[in-house]
Structures are given as structure tokens and as C-alpha cells.
KOLGU-4560 file (N, C-alpha, C; in nm, 3 decimals, padded with zeros to 5 digits):
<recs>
<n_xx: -00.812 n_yy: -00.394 n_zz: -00.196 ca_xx: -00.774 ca_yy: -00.270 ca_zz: -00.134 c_xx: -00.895 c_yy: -00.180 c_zz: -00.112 mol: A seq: 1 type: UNK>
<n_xx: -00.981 n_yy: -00.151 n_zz: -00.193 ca_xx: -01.109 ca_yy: -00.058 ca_zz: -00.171 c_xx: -01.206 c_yy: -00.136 c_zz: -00.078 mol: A seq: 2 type: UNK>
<n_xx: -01.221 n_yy: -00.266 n_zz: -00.054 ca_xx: -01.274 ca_yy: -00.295 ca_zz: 00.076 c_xx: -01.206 c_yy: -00.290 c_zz: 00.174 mol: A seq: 3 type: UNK>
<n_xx: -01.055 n_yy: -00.229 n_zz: 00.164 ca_xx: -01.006 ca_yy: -00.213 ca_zz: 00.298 c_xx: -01.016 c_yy: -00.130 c_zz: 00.401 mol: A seq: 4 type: UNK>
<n_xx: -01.022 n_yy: -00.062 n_zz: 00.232 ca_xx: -01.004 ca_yy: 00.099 ca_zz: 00.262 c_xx: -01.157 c_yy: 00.155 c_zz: 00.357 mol: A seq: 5 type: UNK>
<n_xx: -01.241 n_yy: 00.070 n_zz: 00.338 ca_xx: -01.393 ca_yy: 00.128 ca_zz: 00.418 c_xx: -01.362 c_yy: 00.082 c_zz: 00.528 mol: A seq: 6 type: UNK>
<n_xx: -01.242 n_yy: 00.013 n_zz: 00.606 ca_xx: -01.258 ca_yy: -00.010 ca_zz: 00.723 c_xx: -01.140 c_yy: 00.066 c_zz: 00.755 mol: A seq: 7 type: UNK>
<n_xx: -01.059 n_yy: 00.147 n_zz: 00.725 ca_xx: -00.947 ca_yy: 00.177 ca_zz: 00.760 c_xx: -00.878 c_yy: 00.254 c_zz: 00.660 mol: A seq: 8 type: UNK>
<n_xx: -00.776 n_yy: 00.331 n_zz: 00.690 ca_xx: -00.674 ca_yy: 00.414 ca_zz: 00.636 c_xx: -00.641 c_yy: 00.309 c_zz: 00.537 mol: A seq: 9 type: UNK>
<n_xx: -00.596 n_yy: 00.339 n_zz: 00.407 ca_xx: -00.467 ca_yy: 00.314 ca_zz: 00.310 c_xx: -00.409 c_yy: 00.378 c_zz: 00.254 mol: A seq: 10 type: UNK>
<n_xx: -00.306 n_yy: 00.335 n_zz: 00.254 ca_xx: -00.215 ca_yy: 00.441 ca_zz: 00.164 c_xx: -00.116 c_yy: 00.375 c_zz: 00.060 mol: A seq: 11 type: UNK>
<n_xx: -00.136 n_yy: 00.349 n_zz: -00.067 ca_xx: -00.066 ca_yy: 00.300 ca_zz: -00.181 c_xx: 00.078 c_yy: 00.394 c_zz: -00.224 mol: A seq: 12 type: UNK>
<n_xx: 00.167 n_yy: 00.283 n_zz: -00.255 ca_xx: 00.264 ca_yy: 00.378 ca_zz: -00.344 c_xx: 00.278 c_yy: 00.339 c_zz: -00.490 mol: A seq: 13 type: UNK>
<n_xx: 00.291 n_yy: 00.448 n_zz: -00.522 ca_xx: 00.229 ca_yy: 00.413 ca_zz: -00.725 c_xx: 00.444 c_yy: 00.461 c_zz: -00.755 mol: A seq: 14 type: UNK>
<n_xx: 00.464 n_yy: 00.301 n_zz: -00.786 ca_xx: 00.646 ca_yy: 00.340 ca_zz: -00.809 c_xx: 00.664 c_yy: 00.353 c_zz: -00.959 mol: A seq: 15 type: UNK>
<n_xx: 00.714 n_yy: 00.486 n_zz: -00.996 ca_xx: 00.769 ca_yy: 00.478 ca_zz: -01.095 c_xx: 00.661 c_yy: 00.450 c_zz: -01.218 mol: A seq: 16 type: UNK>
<n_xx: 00.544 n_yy: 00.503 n_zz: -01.184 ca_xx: 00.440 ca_yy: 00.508 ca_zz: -01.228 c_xx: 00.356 c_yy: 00.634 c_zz: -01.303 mol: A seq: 17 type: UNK>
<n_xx: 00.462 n_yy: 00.767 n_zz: -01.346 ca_xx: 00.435 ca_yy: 00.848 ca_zz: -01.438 c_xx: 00.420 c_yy: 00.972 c_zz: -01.334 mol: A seq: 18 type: UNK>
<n_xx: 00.360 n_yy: 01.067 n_zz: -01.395 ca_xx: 00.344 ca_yy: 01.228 ca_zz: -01.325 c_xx: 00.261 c_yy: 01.190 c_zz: -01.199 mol: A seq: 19 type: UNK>
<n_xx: 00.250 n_yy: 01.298 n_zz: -01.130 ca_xx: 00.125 ca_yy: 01.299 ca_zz: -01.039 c_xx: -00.001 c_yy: 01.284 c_zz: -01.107 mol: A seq: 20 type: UNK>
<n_xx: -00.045 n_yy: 01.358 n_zz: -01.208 ca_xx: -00.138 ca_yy: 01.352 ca_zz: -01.313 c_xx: -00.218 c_yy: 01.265 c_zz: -01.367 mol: A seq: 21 type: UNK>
<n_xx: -00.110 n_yy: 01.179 n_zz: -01.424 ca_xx: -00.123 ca_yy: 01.047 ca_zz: -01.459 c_xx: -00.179 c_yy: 00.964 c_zz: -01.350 mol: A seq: 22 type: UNK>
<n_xx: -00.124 n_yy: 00.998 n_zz: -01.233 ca_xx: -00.148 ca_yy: 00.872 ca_zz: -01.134 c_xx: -00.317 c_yy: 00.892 c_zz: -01.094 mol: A seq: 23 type: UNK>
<n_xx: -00.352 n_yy: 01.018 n_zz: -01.067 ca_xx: -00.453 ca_yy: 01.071 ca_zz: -01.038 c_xx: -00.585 c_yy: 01.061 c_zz: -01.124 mol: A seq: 24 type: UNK>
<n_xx: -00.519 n_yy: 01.073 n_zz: -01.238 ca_xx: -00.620 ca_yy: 00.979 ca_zz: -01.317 c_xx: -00.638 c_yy: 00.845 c_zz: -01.368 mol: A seq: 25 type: UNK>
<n_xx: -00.555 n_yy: 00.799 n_zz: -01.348 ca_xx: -00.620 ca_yy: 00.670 ca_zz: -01.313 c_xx: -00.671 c_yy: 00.621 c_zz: -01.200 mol: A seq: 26 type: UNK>
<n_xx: -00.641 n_yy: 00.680 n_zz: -01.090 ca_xx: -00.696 ca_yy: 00.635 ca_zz: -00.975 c_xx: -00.893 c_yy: 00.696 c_zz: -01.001 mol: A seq: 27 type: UNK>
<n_xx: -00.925 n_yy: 00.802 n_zz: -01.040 ca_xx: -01.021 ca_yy: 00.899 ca_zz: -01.064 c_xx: -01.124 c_yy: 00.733 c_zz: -01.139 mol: A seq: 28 type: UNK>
<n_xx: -01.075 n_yy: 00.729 n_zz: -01.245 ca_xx: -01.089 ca_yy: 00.688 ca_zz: -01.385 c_xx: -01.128 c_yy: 00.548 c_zz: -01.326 mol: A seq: 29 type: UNK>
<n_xx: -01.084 n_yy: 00.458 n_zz: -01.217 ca_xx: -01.110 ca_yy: 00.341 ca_zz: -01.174 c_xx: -01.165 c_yy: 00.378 c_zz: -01.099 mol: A seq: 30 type: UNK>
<n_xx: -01.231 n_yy: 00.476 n_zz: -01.016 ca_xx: -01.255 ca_yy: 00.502 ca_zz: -00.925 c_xx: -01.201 c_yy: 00.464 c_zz: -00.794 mol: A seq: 31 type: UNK>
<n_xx: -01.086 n_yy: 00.478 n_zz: -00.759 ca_xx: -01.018 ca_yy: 00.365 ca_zz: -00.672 c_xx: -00.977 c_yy: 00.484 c_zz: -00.498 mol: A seq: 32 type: UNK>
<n_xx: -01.062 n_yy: 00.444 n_zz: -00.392 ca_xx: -01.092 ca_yy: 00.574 ca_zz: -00.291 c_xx: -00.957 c_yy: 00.606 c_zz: -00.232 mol: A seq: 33 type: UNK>
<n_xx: -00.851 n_yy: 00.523 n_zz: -00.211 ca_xx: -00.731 ca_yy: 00.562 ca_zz: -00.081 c_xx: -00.658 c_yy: 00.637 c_zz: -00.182 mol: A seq: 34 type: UNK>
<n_xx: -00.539 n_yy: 00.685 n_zz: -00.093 ca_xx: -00.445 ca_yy: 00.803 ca_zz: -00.107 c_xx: -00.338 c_yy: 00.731 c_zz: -00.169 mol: A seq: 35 type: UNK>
<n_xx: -00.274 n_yy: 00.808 n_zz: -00.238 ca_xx: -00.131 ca_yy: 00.712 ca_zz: -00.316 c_xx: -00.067 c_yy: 00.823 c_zz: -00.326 mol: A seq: 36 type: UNK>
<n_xx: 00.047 n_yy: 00.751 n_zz: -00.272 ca_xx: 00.184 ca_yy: 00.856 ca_zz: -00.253 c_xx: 00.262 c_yy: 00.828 c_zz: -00.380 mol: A seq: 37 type: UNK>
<n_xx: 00.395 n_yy: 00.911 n_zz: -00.410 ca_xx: 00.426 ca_yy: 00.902 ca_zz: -00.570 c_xx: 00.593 c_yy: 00.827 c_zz: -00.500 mol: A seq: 38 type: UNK>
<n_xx: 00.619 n_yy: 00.732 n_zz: -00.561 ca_xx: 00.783 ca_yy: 00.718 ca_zz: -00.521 c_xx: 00.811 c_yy: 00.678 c_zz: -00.660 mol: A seq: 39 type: UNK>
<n_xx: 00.846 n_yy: 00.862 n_zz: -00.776 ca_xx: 00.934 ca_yy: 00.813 ca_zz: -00.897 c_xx: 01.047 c_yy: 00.729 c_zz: -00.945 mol: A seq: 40 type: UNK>
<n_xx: 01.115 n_yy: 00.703 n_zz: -00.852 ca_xx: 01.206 ca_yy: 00.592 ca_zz: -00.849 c_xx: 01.264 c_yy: 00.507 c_zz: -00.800 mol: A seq: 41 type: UNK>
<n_xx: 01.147 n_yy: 00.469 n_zz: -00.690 ca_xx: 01.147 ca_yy: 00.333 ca_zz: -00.661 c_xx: 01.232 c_yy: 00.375 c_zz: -00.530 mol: A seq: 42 type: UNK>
<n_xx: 01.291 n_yy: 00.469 n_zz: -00.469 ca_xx: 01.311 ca_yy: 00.497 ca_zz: -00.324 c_xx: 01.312 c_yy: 00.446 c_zz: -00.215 mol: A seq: 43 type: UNK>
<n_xx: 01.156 n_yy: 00.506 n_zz: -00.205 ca_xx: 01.080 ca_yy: 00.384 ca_zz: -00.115 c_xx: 01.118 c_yy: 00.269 c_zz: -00.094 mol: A seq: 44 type: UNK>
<n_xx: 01.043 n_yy: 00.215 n_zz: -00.165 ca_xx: 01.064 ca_yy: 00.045 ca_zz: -00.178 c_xx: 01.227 c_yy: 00.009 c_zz: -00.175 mol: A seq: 45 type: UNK>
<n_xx: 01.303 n_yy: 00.054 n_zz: -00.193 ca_xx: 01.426 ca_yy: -00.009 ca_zz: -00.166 c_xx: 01.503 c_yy: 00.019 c_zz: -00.037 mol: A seq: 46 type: UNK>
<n_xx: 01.436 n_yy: 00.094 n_zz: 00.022 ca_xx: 01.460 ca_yy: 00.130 ca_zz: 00.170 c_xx: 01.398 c_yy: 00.066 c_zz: 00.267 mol: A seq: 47 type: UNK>
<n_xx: 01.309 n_yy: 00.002 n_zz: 00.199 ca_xx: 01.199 ca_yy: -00.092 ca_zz: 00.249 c_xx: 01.258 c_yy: -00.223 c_zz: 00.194 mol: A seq: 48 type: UNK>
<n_xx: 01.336 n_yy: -00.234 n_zz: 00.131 ca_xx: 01.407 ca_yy: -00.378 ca_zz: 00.101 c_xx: 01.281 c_yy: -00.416 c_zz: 00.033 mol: A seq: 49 type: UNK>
<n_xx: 01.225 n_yy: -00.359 n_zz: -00.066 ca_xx: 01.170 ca_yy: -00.465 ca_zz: -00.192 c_xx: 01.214 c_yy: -00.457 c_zz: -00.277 mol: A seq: 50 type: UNK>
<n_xx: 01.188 n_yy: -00.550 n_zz: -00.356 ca_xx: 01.272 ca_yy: -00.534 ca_zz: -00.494 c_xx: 01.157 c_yy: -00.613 c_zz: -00.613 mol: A seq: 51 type: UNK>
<n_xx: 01.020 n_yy: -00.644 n_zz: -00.561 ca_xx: 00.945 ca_yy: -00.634 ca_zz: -00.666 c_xx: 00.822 c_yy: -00.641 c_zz: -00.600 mol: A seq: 52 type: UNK>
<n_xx: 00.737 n_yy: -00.635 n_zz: -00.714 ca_xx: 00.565 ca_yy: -00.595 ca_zz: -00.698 c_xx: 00.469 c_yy: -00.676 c_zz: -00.735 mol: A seq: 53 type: UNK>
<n_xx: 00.366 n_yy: -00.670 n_zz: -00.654 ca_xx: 00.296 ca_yy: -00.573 ca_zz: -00.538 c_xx: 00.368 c_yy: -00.621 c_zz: -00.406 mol: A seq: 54 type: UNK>
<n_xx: 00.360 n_yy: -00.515 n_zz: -00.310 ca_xx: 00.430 ca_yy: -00.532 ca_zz: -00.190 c_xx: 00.331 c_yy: -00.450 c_zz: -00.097 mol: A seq: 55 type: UNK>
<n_xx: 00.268 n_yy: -00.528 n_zz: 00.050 ca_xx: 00.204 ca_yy: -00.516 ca_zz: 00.080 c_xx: 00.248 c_yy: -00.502 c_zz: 00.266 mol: A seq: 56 type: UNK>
<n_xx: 00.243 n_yy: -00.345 n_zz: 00.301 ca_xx: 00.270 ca_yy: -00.304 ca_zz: 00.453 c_xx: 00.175 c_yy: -00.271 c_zz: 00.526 mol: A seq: 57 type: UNK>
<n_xx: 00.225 n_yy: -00.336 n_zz: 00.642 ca_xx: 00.121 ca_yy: -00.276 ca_zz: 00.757 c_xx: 00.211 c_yy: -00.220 c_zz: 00.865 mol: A seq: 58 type: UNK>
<n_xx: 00.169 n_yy: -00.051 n_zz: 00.886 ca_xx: 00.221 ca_yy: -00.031 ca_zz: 00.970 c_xx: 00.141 c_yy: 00.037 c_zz: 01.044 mol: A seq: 59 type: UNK>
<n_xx: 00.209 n_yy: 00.041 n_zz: 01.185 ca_xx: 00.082 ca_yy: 00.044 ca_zz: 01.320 c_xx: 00.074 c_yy: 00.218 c_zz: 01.332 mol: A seq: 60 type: UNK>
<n_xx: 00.004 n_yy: 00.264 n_zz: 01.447 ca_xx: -00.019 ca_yy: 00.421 ca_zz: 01.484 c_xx: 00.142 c_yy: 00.481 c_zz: 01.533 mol: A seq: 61 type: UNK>
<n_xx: 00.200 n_yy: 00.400 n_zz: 01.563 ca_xx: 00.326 ca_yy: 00.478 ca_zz: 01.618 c_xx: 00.394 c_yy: 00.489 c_zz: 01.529 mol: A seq: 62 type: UNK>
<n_xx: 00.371 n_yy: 00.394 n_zz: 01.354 ca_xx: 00.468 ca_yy: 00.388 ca_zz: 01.261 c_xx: 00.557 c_yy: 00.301 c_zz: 01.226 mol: A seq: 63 type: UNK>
<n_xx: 00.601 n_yy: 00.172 n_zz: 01.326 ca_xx: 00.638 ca_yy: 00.053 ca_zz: 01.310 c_xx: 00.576 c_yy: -00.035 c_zz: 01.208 mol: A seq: 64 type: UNK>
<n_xx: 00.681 n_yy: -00.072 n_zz: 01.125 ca_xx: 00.695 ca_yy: -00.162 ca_zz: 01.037 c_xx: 00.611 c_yy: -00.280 c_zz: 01.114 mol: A seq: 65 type: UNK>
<n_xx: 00.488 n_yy: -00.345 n_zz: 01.091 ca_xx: 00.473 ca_yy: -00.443 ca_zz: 01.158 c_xx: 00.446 c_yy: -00.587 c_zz: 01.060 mol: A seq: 66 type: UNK>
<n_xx: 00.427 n_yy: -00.586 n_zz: 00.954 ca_xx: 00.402 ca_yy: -00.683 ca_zz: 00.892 c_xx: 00.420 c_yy: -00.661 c_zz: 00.726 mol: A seq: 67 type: UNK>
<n_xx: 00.520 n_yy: -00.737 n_zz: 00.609 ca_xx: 00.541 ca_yy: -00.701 ca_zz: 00.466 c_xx: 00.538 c_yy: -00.808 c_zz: 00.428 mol: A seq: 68 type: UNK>
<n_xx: 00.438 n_yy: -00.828 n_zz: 00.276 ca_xx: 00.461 ca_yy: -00.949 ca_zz: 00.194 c_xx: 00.503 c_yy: -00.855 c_zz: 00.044 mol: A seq: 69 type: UNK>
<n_xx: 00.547 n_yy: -00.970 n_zz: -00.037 ca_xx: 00.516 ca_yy: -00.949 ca_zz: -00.157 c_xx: 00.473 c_yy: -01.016 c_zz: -00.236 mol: A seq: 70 type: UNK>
<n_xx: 00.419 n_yy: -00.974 n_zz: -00.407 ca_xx: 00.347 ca_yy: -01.078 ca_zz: -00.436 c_xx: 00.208 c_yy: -01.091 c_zz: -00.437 mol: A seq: 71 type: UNK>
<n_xx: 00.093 n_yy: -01.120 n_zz: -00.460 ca_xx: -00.020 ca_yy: -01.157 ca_zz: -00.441 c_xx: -00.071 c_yy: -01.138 c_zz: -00.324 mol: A seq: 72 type: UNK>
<n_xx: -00.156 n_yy: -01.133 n_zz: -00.231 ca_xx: -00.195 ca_yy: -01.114 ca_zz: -00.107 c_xx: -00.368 c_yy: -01.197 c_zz: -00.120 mol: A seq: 73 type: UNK>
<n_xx: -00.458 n_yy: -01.237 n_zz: -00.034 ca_xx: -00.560 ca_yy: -01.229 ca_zz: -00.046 c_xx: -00.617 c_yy: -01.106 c_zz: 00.027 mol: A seq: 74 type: UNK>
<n_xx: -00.742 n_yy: -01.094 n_zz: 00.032 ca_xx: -00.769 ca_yy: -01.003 ca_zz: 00.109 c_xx: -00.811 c_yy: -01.057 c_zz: 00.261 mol: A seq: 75 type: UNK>
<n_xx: -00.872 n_yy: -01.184 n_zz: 00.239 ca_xx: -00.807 ca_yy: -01.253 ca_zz: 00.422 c_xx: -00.651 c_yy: -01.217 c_zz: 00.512 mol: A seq: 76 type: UNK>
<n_xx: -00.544 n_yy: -01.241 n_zz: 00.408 ca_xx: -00.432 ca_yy: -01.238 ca_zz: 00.410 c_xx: -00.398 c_yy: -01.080 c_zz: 00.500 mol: A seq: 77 type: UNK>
<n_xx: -00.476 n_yy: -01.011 n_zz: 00.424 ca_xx: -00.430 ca_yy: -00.846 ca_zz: 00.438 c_xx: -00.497 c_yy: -00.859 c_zz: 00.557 mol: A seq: 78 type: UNK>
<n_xx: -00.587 n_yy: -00.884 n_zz: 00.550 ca_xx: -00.724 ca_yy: -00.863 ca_zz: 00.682 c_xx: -00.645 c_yy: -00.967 c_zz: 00.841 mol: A seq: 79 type: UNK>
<n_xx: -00.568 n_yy: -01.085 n_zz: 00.793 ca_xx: -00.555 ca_yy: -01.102 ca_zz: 00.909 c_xx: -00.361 c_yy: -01.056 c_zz: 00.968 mol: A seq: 80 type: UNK>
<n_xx: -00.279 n_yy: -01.012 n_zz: 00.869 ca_xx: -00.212 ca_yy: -00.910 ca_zz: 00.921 c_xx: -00.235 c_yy: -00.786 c_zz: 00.959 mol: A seq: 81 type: UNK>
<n_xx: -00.379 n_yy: -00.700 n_zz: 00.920 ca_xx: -00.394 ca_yy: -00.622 ca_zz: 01.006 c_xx: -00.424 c_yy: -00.642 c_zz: 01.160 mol: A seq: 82 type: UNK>
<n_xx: -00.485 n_yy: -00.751 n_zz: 01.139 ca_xx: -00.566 ca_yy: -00.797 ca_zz: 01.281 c_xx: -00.428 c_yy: -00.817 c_zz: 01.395 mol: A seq: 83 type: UNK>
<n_xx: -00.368 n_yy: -00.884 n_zz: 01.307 ca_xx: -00.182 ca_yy: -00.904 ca_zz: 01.430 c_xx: -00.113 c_yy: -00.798 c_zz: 01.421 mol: A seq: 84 type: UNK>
<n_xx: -00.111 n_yy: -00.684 n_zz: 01.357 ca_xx: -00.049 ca_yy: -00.571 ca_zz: 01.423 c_xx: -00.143 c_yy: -00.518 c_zz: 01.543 mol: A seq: 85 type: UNK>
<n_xx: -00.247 n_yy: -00.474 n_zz: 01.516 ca_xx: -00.358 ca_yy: -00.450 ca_zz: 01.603 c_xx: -00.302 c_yy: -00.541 c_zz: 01.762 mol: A seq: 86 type: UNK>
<n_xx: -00.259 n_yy: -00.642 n_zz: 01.774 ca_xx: -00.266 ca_yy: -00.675 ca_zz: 01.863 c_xx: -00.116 c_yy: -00.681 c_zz: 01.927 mol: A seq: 87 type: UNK>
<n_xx: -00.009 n_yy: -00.619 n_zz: 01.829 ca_xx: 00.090 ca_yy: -00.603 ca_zz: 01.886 c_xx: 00.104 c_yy: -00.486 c_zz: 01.987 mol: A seq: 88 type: UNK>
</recs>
């Protein structure tokens, strides 16, 4: 994710993963650069039809859902579903 992040926007969701506080420091503390949104109880993701973790979206400039795994990812993996939204 932090080499993604130098080529592009990310945005993490930290589920059910403690205060804002908490999240913030650990992100600080790993030094870890993208933005993470808070979904305390798992919201998100179930509106998104996941139901476990890590779960990995790409969505395009207009906001379309264009590509979700879950599970493990490589970072090829990530890199070449970005590349096929890009070209949707």
C-alpha cells in the first residue's frame, strides 16, 4: 500500500479498529502515508458485501465500484487492477 500510495490516492478503512486516536497512532507510529477512514462497525464493508479481511477496492474518478478482492493481494495484483479501471 505505501508504494501505492506514491503513485496515487489511497484511502484505507481501519474496521472496527478502536478510536480515531488509536488509529492515528498507529498509522503515525508505522509511519504508514495514506488517509484511513474509520468504519466502527463494519458498515462499510457490509454494504460493500464483505464479510472478511483485507478487502481490496478500486474505484474510478466518477466513483464506480470498478474492481474488489479479498484476502491477500500482491502488489502486481493491485497494480494491475488499477491499470483496468484506468482503462474502463
Amino acid at each position: 500500500m505505501t508504494r501505492l500510495s506514491r503513485d496515487g490516492p489511497v484511502l484505507t478503512i481501519a474496521m472496527q479498529s478502536g478510536q480515531a486516536e488509536q488509529v492515528a497512532r498507529v498509522l503515525n507510529q508505522r509511519q504508514l502515508p495514506w488517509a484511513t477512514a474509520l468504519d466502527p462497525r463494519g458498515e462499510m464493508s457490509r454494504q460493500l458485501g464483505f464479510k472478511a479481511v483485507p478487502a481490496f477496492v478500486v474505484v474510478d474518478a466518477d466513483g464506480h465500484l470498478r474492481a474488489a478482492t479479498v484476502g491477500y493481494t500482491s502488489e502486481i495484483g493491485m497494480r494491475l487492477r488499477l491499470w483496468w479501471a484506468r482503462l474502463m
